[in-house]
N, C-alpha and C positions, 0 to 999 in steps of 0.2 A: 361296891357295885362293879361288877362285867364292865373294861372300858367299852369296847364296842355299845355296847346299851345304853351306857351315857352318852355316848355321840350322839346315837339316835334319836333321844329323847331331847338331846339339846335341839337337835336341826328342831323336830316337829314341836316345840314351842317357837321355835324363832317363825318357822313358816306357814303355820296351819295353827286355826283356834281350835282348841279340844270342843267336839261335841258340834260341829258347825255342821250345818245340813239337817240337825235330828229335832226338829223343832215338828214338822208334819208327822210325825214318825210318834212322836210323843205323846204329840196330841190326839192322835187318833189314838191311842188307848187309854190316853188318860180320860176323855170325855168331860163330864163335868163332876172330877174330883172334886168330892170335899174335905178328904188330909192331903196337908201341907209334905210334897213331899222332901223326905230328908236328905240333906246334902250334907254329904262325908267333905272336911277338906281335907287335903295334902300336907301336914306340917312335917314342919322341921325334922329333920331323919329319914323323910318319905319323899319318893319320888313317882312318878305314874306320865302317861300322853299314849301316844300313837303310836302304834307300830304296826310294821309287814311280816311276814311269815313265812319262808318259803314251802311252797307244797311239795309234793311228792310226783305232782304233774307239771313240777317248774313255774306256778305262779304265781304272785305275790298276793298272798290274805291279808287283809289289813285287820288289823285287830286291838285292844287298848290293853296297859296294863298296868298296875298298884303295885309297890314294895318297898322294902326298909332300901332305903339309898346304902346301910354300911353292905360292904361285901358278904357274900353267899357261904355256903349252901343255903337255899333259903327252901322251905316246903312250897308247894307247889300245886294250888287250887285251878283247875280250868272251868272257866264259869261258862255255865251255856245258858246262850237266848231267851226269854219269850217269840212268839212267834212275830213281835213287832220288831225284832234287831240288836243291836248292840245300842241303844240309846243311853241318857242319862241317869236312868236307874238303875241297866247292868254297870253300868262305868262307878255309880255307887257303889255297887256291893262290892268289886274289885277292889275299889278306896276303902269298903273298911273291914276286908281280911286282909288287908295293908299292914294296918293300924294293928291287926293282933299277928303283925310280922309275917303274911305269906307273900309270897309271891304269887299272884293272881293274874290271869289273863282271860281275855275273855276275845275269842278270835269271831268274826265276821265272815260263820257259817253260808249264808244266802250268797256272797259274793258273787259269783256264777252265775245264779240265778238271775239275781237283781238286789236295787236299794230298796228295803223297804219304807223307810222315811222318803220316798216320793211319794209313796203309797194315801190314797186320802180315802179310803173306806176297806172295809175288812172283809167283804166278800172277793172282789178285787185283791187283798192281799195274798188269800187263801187261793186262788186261781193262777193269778201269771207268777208266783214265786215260791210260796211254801209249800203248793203242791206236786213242785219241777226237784224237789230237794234229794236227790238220794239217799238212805241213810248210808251206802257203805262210803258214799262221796264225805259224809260228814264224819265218819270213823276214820277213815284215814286222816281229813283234817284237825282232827283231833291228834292222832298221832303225829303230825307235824309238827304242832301246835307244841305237844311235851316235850317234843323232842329240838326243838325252839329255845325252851326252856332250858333244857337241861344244859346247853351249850352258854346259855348266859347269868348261871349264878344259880341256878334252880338245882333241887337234889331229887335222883331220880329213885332216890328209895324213899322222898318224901311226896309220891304224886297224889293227890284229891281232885273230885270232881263233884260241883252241884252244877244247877240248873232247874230253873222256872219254867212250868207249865208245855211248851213244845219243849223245851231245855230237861224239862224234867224227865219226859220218854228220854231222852237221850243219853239221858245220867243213867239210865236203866240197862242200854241198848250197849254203853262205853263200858258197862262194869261186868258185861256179858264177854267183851271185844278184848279190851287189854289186859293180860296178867300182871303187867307192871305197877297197874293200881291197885294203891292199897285201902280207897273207901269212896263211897259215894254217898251225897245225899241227894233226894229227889224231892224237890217241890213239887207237889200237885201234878204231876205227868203221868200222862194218857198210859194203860196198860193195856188194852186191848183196843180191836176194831176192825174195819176192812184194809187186806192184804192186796198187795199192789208188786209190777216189777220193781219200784221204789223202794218202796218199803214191804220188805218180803216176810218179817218177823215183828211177834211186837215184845213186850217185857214179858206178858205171862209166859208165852210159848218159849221163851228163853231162861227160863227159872231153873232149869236147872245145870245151866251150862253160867250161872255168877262167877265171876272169878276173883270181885271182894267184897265184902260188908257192904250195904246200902242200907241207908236209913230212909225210908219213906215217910212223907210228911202230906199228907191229907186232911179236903175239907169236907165235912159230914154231910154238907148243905152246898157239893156239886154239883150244880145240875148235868154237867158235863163228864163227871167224873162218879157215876154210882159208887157210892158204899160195898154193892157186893162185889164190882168189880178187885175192889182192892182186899176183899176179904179171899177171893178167889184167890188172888196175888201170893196173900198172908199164904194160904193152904197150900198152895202149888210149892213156892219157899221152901217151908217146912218139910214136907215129904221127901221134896230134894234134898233140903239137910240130911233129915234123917237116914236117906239111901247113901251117904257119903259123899254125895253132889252137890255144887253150887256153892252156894258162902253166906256165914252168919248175916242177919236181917232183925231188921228190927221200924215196926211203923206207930205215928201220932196222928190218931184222926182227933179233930177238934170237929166235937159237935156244932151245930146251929152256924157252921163258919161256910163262907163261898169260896168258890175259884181263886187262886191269885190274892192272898189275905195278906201275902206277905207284901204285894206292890203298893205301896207307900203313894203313890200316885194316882193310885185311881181308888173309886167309890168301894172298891172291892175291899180295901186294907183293913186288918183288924187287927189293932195295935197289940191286943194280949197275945193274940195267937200266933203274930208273925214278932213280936222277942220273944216266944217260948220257944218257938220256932228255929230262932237264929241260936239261942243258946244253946238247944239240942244239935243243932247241926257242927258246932265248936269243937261240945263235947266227942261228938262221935268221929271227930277228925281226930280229934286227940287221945281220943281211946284206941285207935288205928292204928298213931304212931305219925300222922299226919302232921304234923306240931311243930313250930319253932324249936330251937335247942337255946333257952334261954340263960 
């Protein structure tokens, strides 16, 4: 491991408890779960906590991150959001593309904005934070974010990106943004809607400007997310392909499934579809090139 990042990771165990504050934050999306949700640990080889970022406007992002403790290159996953935060479920999935040896980080998009784990109801959330959000404020933090990375063990011919539901537009939005990526997968994220100074483009109207593989992964029984929407997606894609535009694609709608099947936390989860889900999204990291060198 990068000395520098074991330093870091020693202080923010010694001084700060992983995950402290996101208990509001949690809960209001979890609601009244009924799966148990899963908790990845950290063994032996793996190391993961806290860490800052610097931006590009000089500030310190704070952010959390997962990976094999021996020394790098190591591939390099950037995990984005639900619209609830960096809480214990992304800090999960970070933990266990750990476990199949990436380097995972998942930085604290909103920062700027605000905490969302202050936050105690979701109309509220969507008003004073996730609606103040830029997307090119969040591109660029992504580019810090890899570029973060790349300075502490991370290989930058191995960069990937997923993301959950707001995470997911973003996976969408970052694979249109950097050519340095070489895949993306998209949970459940929005590809069309109302255009804003904010947000001035969405996925479809950027279809044909992809600059890597993105695998989209949808639920047939969105109510947030229509089916034609993402078939529109599918068409717009393809054409671009076709025109010699854009970049391979490839999508999984799961019938009879809801919003967020993959979050393990809330009523939403459905166990068959979010591990068909996670294993599709492995494989098309590692059909990419995205992969450990084991």
């Amino acid at each position: 491991m990068d000395e520098d990042l074991r330093r870091i990771l020693e202080f923010n165990r010694r001084n700060f408890m992983v995950g402290a504050g996101a208990t509001v934050g949690y809960a209001l999306a979890a609601g009244k779960a009924q799966a148990e949700a899963i908790n990845t640990p950290l063994l032996m080889g793996f190391t993961g906590g806290d860490i800052t970022i610097p931006t590009a406007d000089g500030l310190q992002m704070p952010g959390y991150i997962a990976m094999p403790a021996r020394p790098g290159p190591h591939p390099v996953v950037l995990v984005t959001q639900e619209i609830f935060g960096v809480h214990e479920y992304i800090r999960d999935v970070c933990r266990r593309f750990a476990r199949w040896k990436y380097m995972a980080i998942a930085p604290e998009l909103y920062f700027r904005q605000g905490d969302p784990r202050t936050i105690e109801d979701i109309p509220t959330l969507f008003s004073s934070i996730v609606s103040k959000v830029p997307d090119q404020q969040v591109m660029n933090d992504l580019d810090a974010t890899a570029n973060w990375a790349f300075g502490h063990g991370g290989d930058p011919e191995r960069l990937g990106i997923t993301g959950f539901c707001w995470g997911g537009r973003i996976t969408w939005l970052y694979a249109a943004h950097n050519p340095k990526l070489k895949a993306g997968v998209a949970w459940y994220g929005r590809l069309t809607g109302p255009k804003s100074e904010l947000t001035p483009s969405h996925p479809l109207d950027l279809a044909g400007e992809m600059k890597a593989p993105v695998l989209g992964l949808y639920g047939g029984a969105d109510e947030g997310i229509p089916v034609e929407t993402v078939e529109q997606m599918r068409t717009a894609l393809r054409d671009a392909y076709m025109k010699g535009s854009g970049a391979p694609f490839e999508f999984k709608i799961y019938p009879d499934t809801p919003h967020a099947f993959h979050a393990d936390y809330r009523p939403s989860y459905r166990e068959e579809a979010a591990k068909d889900g996670w294993n599709r999204c492995l494989q098309w990291l590692q059909k990419y090139k995205v992969t450990a060198q084991i």
